[in-house]
Biotite code that builds the C-alpha atoms (Angstrom):
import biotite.structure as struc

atoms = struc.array([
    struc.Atom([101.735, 135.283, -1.013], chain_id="A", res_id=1, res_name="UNK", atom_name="CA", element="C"),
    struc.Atom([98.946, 137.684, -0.209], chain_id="A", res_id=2, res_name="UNK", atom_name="CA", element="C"),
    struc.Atom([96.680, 134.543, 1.689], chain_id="A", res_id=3, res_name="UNK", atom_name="CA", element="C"),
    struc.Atom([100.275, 133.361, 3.704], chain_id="A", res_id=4, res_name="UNK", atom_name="CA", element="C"),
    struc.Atom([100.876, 137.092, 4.976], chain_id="A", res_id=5, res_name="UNK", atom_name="CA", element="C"),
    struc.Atom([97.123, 137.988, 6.070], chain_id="A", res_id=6, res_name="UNK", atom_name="CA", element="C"),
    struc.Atom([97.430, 134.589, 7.680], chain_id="A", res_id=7, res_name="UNK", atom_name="CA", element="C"),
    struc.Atom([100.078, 135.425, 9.247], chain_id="A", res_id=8, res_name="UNK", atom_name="CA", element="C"),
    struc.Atom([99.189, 138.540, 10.378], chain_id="A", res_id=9, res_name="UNK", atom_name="CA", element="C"),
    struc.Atom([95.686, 136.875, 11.989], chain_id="A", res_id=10, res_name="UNK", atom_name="CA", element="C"),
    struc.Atom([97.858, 134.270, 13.966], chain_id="A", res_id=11, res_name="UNK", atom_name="CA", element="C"),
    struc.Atom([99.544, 136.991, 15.397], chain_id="A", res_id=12, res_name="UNK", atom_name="CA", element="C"),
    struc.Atom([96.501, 139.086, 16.204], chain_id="A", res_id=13, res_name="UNK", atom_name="CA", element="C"),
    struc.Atom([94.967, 135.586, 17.475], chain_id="A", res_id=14, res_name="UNK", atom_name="CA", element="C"),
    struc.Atom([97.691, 134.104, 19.851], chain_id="A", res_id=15, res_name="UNK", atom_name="CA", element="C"),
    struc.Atom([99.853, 137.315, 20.720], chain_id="A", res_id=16, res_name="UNK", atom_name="CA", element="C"),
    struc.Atom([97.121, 138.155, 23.525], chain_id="A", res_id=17, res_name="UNK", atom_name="CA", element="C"),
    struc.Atom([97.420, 134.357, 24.944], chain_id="A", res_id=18, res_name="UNK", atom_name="CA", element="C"),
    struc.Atom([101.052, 134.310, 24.333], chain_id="A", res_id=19, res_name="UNK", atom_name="CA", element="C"),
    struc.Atom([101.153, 137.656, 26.959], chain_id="A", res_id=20, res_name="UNK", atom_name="CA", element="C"),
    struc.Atom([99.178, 137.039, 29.375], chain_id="A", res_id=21, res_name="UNK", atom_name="CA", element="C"),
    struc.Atom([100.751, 133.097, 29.845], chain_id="A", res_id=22, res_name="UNK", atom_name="CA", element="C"),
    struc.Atom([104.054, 134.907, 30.897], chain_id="A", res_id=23, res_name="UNK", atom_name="CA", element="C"),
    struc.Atom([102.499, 136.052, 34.174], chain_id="A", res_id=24, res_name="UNK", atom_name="CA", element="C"),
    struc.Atom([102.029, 132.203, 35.066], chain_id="A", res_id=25, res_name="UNK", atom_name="CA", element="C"),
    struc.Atom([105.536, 131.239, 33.888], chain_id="A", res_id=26, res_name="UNK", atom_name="CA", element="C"),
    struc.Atom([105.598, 129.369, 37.521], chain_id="A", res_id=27, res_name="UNK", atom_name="CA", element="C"),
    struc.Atom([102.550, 127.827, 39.922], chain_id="A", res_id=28, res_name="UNK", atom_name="CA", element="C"),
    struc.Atom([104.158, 129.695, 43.280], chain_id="A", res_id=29, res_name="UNK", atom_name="CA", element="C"),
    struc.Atom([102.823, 128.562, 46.703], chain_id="A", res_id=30, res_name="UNK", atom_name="CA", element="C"),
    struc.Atom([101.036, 131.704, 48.191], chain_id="A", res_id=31, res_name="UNK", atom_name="CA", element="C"),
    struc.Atom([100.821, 131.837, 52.259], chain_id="A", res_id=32, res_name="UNK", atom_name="CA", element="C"),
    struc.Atom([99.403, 134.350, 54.431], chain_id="A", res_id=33, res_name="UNK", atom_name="CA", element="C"),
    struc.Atom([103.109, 135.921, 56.280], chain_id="A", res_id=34, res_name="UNK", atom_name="CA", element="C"),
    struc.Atom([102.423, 138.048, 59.485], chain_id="A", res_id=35, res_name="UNK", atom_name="CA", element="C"),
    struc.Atom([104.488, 141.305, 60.139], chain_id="A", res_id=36, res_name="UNK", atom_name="CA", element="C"),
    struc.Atom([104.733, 142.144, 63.588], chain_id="A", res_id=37, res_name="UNK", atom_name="CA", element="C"),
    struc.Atom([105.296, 145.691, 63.908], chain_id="A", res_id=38, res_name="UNK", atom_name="CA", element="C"),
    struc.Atom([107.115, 147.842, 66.511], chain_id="A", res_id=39, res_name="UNK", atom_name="CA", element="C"),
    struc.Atom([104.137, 149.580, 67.225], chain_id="A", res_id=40, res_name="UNK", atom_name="CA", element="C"),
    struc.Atom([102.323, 146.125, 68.342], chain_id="A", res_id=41, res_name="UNK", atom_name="CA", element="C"),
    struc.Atom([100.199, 145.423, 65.685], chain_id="A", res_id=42, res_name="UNK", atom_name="CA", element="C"),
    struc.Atom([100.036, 142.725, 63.155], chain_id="A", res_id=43, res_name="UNK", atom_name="CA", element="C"),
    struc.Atom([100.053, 143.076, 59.360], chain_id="A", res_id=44, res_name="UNK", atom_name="CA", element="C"),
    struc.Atom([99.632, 140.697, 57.110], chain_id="A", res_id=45, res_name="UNK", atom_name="CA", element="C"),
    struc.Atom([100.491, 140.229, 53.401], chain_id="A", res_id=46, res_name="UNK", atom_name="CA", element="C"),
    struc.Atom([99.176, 137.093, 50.730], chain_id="A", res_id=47, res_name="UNK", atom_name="CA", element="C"),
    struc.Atom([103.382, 136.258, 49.175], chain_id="A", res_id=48, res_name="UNK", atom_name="CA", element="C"),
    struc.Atom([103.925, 133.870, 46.385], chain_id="A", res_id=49, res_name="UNK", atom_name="CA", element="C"),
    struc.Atom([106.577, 132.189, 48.059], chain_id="A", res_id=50, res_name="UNK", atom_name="CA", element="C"),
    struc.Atom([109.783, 132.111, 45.275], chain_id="A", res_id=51, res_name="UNK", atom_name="CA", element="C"),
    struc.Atom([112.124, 129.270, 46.615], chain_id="A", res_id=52, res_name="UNK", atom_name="CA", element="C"),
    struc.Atom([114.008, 128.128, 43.376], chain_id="A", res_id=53, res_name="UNK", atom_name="CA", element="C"),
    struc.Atom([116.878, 130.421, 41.638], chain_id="A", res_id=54, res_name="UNK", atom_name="CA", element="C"),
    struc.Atom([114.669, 130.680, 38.635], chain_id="A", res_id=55, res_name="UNK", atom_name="CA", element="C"),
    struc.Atom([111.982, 131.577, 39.826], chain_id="A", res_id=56, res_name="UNK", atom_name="CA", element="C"),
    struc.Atom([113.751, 133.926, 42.164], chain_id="A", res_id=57, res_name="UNK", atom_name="CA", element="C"),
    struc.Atom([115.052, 135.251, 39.058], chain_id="A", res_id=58, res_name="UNK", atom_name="CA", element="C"),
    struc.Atom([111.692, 135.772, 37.160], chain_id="A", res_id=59, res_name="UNK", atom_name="CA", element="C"),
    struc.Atom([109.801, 137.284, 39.886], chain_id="A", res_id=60, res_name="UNK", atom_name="CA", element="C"),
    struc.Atom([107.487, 140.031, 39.198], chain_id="A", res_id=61, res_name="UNK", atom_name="CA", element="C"),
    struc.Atom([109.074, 140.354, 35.205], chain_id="A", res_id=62, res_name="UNK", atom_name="CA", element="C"),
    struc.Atom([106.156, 141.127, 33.232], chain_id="A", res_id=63, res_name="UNK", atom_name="CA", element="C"),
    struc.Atom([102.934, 141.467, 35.825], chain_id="A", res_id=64, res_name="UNK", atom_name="CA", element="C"),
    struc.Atom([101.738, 144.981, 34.578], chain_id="A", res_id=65, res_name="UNK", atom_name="CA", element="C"),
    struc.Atom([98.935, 144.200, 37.562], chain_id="A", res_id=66, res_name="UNK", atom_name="CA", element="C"),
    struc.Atom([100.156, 143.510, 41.756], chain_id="A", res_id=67, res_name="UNK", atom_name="CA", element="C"),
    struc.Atom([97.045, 144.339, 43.950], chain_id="A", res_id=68, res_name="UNK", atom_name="CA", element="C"),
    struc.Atom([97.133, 145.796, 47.255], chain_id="A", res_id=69, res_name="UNK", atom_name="CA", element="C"),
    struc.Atom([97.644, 143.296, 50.160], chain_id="A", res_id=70, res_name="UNK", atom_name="CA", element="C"),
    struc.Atom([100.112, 141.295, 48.325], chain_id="A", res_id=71, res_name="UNK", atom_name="CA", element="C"),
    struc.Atom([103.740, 140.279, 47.793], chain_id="A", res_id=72, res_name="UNK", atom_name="CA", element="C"),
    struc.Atom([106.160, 137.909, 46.789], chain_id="A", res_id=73, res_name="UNK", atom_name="CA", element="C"),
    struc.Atom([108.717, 136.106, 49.383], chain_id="A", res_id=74, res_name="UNK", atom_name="CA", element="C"),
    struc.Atom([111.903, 135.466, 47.982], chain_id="A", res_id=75, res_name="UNK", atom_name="CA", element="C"),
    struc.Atom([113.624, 132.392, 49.991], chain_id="A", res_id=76, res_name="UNK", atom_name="CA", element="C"),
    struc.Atom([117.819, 132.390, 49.874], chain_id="A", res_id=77, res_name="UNK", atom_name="CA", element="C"),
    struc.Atom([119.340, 129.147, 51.367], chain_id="A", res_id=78, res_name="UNK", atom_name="CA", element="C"),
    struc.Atom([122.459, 131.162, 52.824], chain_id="A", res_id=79, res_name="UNK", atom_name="CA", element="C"),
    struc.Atom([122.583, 134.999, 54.338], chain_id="A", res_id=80, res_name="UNK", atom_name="CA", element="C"),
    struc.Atom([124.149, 137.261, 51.883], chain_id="A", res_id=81, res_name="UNK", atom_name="CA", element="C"),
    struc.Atom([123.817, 140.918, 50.328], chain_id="A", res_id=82, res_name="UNK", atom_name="CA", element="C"),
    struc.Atom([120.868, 140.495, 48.057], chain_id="A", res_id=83, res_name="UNK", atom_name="CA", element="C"),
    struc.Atom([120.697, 142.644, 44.634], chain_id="A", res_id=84, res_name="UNK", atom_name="CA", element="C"),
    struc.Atom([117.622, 143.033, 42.789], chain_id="A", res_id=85, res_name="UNK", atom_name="CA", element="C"),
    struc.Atom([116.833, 145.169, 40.259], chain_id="A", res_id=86, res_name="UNK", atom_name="CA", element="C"),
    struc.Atom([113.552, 145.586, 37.947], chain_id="A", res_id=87, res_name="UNK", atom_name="CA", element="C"),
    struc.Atom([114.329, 144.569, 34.106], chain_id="A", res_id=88, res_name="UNK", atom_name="CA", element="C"),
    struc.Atom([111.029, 143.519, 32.337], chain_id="A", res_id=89, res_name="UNK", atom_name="CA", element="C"),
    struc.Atom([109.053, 144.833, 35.643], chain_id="A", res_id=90, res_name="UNK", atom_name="CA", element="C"),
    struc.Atom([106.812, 147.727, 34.498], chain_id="A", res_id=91, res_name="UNK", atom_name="CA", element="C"),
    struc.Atom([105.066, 147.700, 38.540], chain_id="A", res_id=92, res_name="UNK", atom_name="CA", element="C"),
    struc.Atom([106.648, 149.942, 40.167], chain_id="A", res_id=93, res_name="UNK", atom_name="CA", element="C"),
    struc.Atom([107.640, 148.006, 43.707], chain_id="A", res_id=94, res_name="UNK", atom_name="CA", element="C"),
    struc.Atom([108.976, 148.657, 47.069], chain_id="A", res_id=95, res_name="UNK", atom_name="CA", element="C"),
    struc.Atom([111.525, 145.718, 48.636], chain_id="A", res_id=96, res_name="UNK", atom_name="CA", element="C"),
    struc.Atom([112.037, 144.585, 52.730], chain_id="A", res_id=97, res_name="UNK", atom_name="CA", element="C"),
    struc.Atom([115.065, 142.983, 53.332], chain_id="A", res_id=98, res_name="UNK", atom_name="CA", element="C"),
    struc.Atom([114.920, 140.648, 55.754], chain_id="A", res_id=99, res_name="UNK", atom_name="CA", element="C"),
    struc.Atom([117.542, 138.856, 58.263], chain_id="A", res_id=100, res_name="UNK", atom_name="CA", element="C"),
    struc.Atom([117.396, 135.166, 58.609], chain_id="A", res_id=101, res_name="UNK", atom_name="CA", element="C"),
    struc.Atom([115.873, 135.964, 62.566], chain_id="A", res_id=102, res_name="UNK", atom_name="CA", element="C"),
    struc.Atom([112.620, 137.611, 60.214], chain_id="A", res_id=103, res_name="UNK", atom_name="CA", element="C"),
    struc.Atom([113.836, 141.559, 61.359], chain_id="A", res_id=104, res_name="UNK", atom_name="CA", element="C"),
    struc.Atom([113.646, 143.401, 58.715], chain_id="A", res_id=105, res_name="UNK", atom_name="CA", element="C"),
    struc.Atom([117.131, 145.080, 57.868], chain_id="A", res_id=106, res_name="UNK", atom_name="CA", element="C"),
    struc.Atom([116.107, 147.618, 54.980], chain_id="A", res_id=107, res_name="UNK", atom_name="CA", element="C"),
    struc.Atom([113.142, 148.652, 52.832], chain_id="A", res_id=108, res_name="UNK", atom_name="CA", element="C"),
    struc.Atom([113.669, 150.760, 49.519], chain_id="A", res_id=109, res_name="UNK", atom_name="CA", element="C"),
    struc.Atom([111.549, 152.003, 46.419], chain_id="A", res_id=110, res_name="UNK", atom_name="CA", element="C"),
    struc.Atom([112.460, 150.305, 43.264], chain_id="A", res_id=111, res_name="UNK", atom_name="CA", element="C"),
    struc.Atom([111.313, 151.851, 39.774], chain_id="A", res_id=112, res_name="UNK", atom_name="CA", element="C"),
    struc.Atom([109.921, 149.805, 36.990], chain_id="A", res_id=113, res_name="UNK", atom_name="CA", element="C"),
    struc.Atom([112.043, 148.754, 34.367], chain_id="A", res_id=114, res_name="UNK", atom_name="CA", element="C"),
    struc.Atom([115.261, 150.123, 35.859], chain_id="A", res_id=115, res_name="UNK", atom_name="CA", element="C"),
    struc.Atom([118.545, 148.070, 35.479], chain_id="A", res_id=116, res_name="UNK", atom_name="CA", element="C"),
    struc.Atom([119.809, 149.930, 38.410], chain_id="A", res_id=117, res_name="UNK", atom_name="CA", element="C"),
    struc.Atom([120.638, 147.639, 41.609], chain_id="A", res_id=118, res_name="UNK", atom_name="CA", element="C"),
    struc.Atom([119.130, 148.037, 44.659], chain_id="A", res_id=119, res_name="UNK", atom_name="CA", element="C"),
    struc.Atom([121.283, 146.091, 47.343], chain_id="A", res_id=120, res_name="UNK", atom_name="CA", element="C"),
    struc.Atom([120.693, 145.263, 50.766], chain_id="A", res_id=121, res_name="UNK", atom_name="CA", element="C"),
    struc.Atom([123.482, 147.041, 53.146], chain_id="A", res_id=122, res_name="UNK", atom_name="CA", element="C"),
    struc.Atom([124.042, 143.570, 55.453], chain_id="A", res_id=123, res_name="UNK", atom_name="CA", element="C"),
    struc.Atom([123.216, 140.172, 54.543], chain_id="A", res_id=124, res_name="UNK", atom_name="CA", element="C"),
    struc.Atom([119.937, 139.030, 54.719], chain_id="A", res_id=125, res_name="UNK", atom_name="CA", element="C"),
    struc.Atom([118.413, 135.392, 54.267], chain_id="A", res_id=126, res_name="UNK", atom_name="CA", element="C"),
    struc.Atom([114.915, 136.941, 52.576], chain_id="A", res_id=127, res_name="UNK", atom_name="CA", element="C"),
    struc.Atom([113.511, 139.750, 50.297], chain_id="A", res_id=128, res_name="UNK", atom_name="CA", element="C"),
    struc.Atom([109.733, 140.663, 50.158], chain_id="A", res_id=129, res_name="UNK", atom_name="CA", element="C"),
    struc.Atom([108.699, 142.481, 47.159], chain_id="A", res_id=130, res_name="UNK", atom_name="CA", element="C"),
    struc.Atom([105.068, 144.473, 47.796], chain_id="A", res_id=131, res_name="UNK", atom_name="CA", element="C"),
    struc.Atom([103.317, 147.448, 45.401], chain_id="A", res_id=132, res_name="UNK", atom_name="CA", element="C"),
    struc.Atom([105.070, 150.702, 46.023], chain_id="A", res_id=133, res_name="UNK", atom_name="CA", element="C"),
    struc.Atom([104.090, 152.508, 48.838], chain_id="A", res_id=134, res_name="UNK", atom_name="CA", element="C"),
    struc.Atom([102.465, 149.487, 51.004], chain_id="A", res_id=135, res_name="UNK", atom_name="CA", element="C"),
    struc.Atom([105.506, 149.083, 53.610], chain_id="A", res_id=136, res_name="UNK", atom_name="CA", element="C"),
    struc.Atom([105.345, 152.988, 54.536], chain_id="A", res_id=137, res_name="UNK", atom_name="CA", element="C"),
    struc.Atom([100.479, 152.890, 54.365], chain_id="A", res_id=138, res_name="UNK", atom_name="CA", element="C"),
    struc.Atom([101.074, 150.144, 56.664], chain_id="A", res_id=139, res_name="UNK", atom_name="CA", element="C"),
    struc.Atom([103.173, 151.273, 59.231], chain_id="A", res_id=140, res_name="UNK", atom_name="CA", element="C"),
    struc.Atom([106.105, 148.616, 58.642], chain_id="A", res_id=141, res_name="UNK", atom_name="CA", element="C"),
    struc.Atom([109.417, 149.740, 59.195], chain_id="A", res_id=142, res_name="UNK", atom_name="CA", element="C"),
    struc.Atom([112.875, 148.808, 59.455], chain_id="A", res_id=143, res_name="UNK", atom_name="CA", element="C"),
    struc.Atom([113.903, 146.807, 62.544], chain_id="A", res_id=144, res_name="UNK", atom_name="CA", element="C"),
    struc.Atom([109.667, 145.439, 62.246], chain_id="A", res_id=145, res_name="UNK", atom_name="CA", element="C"),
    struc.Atom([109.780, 140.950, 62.011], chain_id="A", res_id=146, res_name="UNK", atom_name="CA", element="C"),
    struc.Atom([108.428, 138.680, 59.584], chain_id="A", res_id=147, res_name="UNK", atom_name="CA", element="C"),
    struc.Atom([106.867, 135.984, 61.350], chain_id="A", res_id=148, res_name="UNK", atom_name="CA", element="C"),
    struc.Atom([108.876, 133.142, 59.534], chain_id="A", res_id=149, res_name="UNK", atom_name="CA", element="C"),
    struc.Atom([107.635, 128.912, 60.423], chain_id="A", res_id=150, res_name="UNK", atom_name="CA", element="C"),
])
């Protein structure tokens, strides 16, 4: 009984660290370069996975303890509606553009990690772009700014 449970305990030790780190790759997203135009004239750009399916629209971020500067995720709706999104099993804290189906953006908000609390848009919107906390406002993007959509 003594061999079983100290083998036990060294599978654990073993494959818990691959186990972890395979749920950041739950899904092999498309990234692509998306241009913000701002009102002030300039261009911004951000590197978004591009999150076209309703799972992995509903996985998104969940579980990335690590989002570097300079990049996003694009979450694609096939209809304009209000969009909810909230940040269970997200532990980076986030900020979130909604965006209109013309690519002006219609709201941007702070989200904070792990919070079950939902965070709507106020109109419908065709897109969401999820980005580190902060980036929108170190950026200069604001509401009414357009996502340069193909």
């Amino acid at each position: 009984m003594k061999k079983f449970k100290f083998f036990a305990f060294f599978a654990v030790c073993v494959f818990f660290p691959f186990f972890v780190s395979c749920q950041n790759k739950k899904f092999n997203l498309s990234v692509e370069e998306i241009e913000i135009l701002t009102s002030a004239g300039n261009s911004v750009f951000v590197k978004a996975e591009i999150a076209q399916k309703e799972e992995e629209r509903n996985y998104g971020f969940m579980n990335r303890k690590n989002i570097p500067e300079g990049t996003g995720m694009l979450f694609v709706f096939e209809k304009d509606q209000v969009l909810s999104f909230w940040m269970k099993n997200t532990p980076h804290p986030l900020s979130i553009a909604y965006i209109d189906r013309s690519g002006k953006i219609q709201n941007i908000f702070d989200m904070t990690p792990f919070s079950l609390a939902p965070v709507k848009s106020t109109r419908s919107v065709r897109y969401a772009l999820e980005v580190p906390q902060g980036w929108f406002e170190k950026t200069g993007i604001k509401t009414g700014d357009k996502i340069v959509l193909d």
